[in-house]
C-alpha positions in Angstrom: -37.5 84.6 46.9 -34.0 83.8 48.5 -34.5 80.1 48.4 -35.2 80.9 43.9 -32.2 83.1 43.9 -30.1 80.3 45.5 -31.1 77.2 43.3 -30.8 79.5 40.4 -26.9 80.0 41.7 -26.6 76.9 42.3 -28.1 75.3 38.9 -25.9 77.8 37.3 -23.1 76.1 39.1 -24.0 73.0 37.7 -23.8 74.2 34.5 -20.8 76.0 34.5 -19.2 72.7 35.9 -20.8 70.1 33.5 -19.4 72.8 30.6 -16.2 72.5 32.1 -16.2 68.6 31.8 -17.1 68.7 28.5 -14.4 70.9 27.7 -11.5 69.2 29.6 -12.7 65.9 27.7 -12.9 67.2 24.7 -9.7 68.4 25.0 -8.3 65.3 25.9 -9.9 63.7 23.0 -8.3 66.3 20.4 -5.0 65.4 22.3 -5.8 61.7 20.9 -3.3 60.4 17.7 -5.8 58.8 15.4 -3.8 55.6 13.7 -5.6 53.9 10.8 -5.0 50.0 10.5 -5.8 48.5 7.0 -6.8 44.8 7.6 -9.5 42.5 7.6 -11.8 42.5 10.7 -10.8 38.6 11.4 -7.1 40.2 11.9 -8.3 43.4 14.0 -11.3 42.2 16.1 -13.2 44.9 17.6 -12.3 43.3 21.2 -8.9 43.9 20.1 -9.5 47.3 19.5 -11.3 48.1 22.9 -8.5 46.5 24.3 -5.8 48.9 22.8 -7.6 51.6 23.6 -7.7 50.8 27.0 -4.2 50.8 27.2 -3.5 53.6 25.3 -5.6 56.3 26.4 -3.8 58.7 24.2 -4.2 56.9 20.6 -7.0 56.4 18.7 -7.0 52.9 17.0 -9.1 53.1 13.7 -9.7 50.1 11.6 -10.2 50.2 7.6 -11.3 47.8 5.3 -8.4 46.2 3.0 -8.0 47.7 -0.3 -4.7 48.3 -1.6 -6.2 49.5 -4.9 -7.4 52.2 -3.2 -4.1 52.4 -0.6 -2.2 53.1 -3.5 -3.8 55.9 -4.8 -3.9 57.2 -1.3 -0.7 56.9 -1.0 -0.2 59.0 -4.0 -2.2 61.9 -3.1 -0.3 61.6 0.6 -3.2 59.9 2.7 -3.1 56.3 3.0 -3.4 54.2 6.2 -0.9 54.7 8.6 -0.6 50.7 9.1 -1.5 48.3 6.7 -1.7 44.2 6.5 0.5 43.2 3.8 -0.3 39.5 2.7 2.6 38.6 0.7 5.4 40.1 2.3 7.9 40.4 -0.9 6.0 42.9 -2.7 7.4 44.8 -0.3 10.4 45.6 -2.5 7.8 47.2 -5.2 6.2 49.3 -2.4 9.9 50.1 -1.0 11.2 51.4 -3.9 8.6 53.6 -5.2 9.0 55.0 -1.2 5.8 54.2 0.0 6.8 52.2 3.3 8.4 53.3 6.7 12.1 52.1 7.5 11.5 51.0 10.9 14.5 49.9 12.1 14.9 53.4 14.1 11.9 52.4 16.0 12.5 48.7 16.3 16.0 49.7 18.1 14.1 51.5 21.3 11.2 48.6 21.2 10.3 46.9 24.3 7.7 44.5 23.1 9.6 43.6 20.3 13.4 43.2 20.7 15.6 42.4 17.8 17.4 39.5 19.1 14.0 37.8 19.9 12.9 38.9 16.1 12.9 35.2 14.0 15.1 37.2 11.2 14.2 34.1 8.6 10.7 34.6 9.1 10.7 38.1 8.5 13.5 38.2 5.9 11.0 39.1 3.6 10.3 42.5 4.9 13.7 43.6 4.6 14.9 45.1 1.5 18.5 46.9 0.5 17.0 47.9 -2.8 17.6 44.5 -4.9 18.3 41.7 -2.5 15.7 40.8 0.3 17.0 39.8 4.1 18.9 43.1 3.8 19.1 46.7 4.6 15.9 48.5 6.3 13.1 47.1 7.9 9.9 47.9 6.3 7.8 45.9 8.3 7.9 42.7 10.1 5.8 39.4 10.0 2.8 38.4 12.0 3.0 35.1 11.2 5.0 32.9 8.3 4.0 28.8 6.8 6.5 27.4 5.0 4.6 27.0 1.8 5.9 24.0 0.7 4.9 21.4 3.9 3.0 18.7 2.9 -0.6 17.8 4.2 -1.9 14.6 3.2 -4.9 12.4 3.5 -4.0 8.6 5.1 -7.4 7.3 4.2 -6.6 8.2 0.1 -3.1 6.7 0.5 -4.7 4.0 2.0 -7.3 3.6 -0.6 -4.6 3.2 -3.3 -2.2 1.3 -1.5 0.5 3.6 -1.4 2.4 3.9 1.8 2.2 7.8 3.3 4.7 10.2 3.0 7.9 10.4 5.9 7.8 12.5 8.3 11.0 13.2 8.5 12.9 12.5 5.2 11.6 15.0 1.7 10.5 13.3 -1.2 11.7 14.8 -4.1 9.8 16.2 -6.8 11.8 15.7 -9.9 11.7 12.1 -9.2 8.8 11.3 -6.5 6.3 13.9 -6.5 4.5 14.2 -9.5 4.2 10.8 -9.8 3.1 10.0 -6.6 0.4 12.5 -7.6 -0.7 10.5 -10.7 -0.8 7.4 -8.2 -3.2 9.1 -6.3 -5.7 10.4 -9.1 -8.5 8.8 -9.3 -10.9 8.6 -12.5 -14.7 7.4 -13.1 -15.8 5.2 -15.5 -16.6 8.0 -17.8 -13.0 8.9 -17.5 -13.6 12.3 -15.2 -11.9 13.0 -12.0 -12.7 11.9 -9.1 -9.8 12.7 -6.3 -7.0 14.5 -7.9 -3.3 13.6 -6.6 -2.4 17.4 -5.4 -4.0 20.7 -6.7 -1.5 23.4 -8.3 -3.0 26.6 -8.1 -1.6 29.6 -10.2 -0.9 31.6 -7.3 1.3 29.1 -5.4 3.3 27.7 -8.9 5.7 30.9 -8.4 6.6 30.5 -5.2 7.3 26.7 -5.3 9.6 27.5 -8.3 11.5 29.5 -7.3 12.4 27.2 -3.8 13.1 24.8 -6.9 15.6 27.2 -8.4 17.2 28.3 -5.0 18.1 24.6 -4.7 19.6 24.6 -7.5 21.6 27.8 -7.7 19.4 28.8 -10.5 18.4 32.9 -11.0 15.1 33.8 -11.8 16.4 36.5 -13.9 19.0 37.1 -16.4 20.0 40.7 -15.5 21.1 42.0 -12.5 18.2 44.5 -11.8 15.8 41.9 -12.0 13.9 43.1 -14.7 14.2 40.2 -17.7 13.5 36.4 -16.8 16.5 34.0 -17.0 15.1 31.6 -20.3 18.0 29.6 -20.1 17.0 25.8 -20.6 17.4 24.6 -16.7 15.4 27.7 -15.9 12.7 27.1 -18.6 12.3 23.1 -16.8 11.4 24.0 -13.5 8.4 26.5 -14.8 7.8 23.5 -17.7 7.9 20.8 -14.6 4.5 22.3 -13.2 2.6 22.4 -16.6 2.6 18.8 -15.8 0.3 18.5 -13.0 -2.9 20.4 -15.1 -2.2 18.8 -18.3 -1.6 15.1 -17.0 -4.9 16.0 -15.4 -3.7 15.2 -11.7 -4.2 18.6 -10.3 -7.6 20.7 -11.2 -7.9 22.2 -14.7 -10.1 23.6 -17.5 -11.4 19.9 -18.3 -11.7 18.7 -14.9 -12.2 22.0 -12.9 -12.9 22.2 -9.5 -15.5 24.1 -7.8 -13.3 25.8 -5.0 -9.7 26.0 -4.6 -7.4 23.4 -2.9 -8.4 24.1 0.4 -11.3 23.2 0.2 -11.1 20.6 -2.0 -8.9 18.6 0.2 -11.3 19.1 3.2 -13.6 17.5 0.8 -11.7 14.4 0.3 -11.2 15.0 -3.2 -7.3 16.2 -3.3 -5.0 13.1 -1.7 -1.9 15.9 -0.6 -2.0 19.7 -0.8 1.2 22.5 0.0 -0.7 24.3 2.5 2.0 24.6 5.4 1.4 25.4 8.8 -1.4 27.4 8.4 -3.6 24.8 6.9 -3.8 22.7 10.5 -7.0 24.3 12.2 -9.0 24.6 8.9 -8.7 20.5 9.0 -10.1 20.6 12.0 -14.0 20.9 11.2 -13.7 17.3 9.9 -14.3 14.4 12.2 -11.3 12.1 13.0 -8.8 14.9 11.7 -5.9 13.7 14.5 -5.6 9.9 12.5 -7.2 11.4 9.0 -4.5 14.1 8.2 -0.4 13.8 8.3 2.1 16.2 7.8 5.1 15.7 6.1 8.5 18.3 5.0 8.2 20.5 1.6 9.8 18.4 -0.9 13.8 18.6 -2.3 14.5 19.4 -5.6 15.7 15.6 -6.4 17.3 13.5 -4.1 20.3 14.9 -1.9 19.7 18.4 -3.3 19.8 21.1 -0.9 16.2 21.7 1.0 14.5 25.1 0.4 11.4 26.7 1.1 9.9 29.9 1.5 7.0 31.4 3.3 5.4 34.0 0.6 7.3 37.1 1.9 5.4 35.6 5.2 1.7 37.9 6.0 3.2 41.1 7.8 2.5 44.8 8.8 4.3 48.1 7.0 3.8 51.6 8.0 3.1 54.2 5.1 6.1 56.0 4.8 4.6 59.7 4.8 2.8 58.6 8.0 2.0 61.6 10.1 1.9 59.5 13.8 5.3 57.4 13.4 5.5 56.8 16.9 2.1 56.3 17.8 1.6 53.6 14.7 4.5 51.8 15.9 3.0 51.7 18.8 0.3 49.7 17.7 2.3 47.5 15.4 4.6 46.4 18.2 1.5 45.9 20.4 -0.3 43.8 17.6 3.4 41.6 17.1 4.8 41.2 20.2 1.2 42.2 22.6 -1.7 40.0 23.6 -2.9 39.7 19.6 0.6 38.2 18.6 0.5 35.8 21.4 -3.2 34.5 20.7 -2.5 34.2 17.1 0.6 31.8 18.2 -1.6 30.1 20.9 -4.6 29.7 17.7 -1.6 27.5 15.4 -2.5 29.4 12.3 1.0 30.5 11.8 5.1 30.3 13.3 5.0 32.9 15.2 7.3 36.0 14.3 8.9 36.2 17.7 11.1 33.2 18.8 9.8 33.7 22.5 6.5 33.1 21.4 7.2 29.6 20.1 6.5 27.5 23.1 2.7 28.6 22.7 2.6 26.9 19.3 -0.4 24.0 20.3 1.7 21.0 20.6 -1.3 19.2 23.1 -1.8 16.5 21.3 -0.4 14.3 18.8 -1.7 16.1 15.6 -0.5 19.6 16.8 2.8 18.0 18.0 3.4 16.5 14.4 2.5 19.4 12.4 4.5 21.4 14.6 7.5 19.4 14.6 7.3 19.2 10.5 6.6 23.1 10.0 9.5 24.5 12.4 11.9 21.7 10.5 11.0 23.1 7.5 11.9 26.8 8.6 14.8 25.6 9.4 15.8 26.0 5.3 13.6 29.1 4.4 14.6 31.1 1.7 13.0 34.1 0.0 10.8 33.9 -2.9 13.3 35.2 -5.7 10.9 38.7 -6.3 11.6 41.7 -7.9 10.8 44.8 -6.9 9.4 45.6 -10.8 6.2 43.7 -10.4 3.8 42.6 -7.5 3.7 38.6 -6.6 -0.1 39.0 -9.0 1.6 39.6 -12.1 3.0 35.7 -12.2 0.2 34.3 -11.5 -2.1 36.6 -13.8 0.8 34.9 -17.0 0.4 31.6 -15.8 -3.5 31.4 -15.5 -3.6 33.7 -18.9 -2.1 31.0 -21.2 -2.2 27.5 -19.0 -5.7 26.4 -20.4 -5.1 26.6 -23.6 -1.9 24.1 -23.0 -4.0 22.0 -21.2 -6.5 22.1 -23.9 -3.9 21.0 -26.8 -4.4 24.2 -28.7 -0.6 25.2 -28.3 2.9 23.7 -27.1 4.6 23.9 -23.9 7.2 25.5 -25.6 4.7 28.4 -26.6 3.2 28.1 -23.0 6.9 29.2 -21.7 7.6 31.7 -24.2 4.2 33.7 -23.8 4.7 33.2 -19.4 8.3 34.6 -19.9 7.0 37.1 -22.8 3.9 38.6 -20.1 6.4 38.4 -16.8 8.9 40.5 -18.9 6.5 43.0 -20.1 5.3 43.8 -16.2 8.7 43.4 -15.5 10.0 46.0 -18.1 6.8 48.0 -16.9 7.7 48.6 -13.2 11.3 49.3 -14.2 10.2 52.6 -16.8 8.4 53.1 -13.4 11.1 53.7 -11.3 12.6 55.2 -14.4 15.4 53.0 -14.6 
């Protein structure tokens, strides 16, 4: 009967200590900051996760799907995402000014992983905003990688095909004179008159952003106000948005009557596009295709005409913000310095996809072999004269690209003027424009 009393003790014991445990580690988990990371699982692996967390015992990475539909009306009701991948870094003065994102220039001060004279400003110029101009004021985020959008990539076997000696490597082309009709050199018809290998593909999305390097060359203002709120119309303004109708309606990029089935990308992969304005990014995509080191060269973004002043800009450059109502400042800092200046920022500069944000993580760019070293070479030149894309913190980068695709089929088609192209593009920008300003009730 003593040797029953004593296991019963003794399981008791057991118990007591096992519900002990359980309580000491649950108490350490609710001790745990939760941070929420918005992002696409390719940019927040679930190794990278395990890896933070074993690091940071006391924070709980979370990762969400990317939405910034429904981030916005999060952010309303006070809840959004405490971190959040921002893909086009210059609608970070629409997000700025309605007071949505985190000035984190408090927390970039004390940083250790990230240090502000290591910080490649030009890169990340973007993700400062005084309230007007960009590459001022706060810190709203910072970039995790930036591709000068306008660097060449071309295909030697099409230029070869045609006869038509590749572009330099070290000296622009420029487009007023050069480029488009280089492109029309390089299209290629059937007998039945349909395309076969367009010269370059102009998608709407990228037709802003190279327009605007355009203008910067040439001293030009989007906008005629000072708040950014009404498109300049003047004539010079009026021929740099005019100068990429061309392309579509000359049928030497893709279009309503000669469409193509993907986007440029993959078109040029396909051999069907003879030089796209990928930038840095596009180098490892190219290689899937046998023989890429002698197939593909790489060449600077092109001048406005020749001895004009070289521009280009990176799209604002793919970044991460903080939500400004952000309940775990610290803590998500914490992880955004960790994913920038930690072991994800220096695999992403080791992968090539992008210049890296930090300018001490630029000797891991892949420079192996004589592809990498060439495409390297080309894209850092190139940064050497970034600009920002001339945004406004009235609409989201969308909006321009939404006008343009709206109304350029039509053009192409015949059934109205470029004239009443420009005037309905300037009309629809205005009205988002005019929009976001009642917003902000200005």
């Amino acid at each position: 009967m003593r040797t029953l009393v004593r296991r019963r003790r003794g399981a008791s014991s057991l118990g007591r200590a096992a519900s002990l445990l359980l309580l000491v580690a649950a108490a350490a988990y609710a001790q745990k900051k939760t941070v929420t990371f918005m992002c696409a699982e390719a940019d927040l692996p679930r190794e990278a996760v395990q890896g933070f967390a074993a690091a940071h015992p006391g924070i709980a990475l979370v990762r969400v799907e990317e939405d910034w539909t429904r981030w916005r009306a999060e952010a309303a009701a006070g809840g959004a995402p405490d971190l959040a991948r921002m893909g086009v870094g210059t609608d970070v003065g629409w997000y700025a000014s309605r007071g949505l994102l985190y000035d984190l220039a408090p927390l970039l001060a004390g940083s250790k992983l990230v240090k502000m004279a290591d910080v490649d400003r030009a890169g990340s110029a973007g993700f400062r905003f005084d309230g007007r101009d960009f590459g001022r004021g706060p810190w709203y985020g910072l970039a995790s990688g930036y591709s000068p959008v306008g660097t060449l990539t071309f295909n030697r076997d099409l230029f070869k095909a045609a006869g038509i000696a590749p572009p330099s490597a070290g000296r622009p082309m420029a487009y007023v004179d050069q480029f488009v009709r280089l492109a029309g050199k390089l299209t290629r018809r059937d007998s039945s008159g349909r395309v076969t290998i367009w010269g370059t593909d102009v998608d709407a999305a990228w037709v802003q952003f190279l327009v605007s390097d355009m203008a910067t060359s040439a001293g030009l203002s989007f906008y005629a106000d000072a708040q950014k709120s009404i498109l300049n119309d003047a004539p010079g303004m009026r021929g740099l948005w005019e100068y990429w109708t061309r392309f579509p309606v000359q049928d030497i990029s893709p279009n309503v009557r000669n469409p193509d089935p993907g986007w440029a990308a993959t078109a040029f992969l396909s051999d069907r596009v003879a030089m796209v304005q990928m930038g840095y990014w596009y180098g490892p995509q190219l290689e899937s295709n046998p023989e890429y080191e002698s197939r593909y060269g790489w060449a600077p973004a092109p001048v406005l005409k020749a001895g004009a002043r070289r521009a280009t800009n990176a799209l604002g450059a793919t970044g991460i913000v903080m939500y400004s109502r952000t309940k775990v400042p610290r803590e998500a800092f914490s992880v955004l310095e960790w994913y920038i200046g930690g072991e994800p920022g220096r695999a992403r500069a080791r992968a090539g996809t992008n210049i890296p944000p930090l300018l001490s993580q630029r000797p891991l760019m892949p420079q192996g072999s004589a592809y990498e070293w060439a495409r390297r070479a080309v894209a850092l030149d190139d940064a050497r004269h970034l600009s920002v894309w001339q945004a406004s913190p009235h609409a989201t980068w969308t909006a321009w690209s939404a006008a343009w695709s709206a109304n350029i089929d039509e053009l192409v088609r015949g059934s109205i003027t470029t004239d009443t192209f420009l005037d309905r593009f300037t009309a629809e920008v205005d009205a988002e424009l005019a929009a976001g300003r009642q917003d902000l009730g200005r």
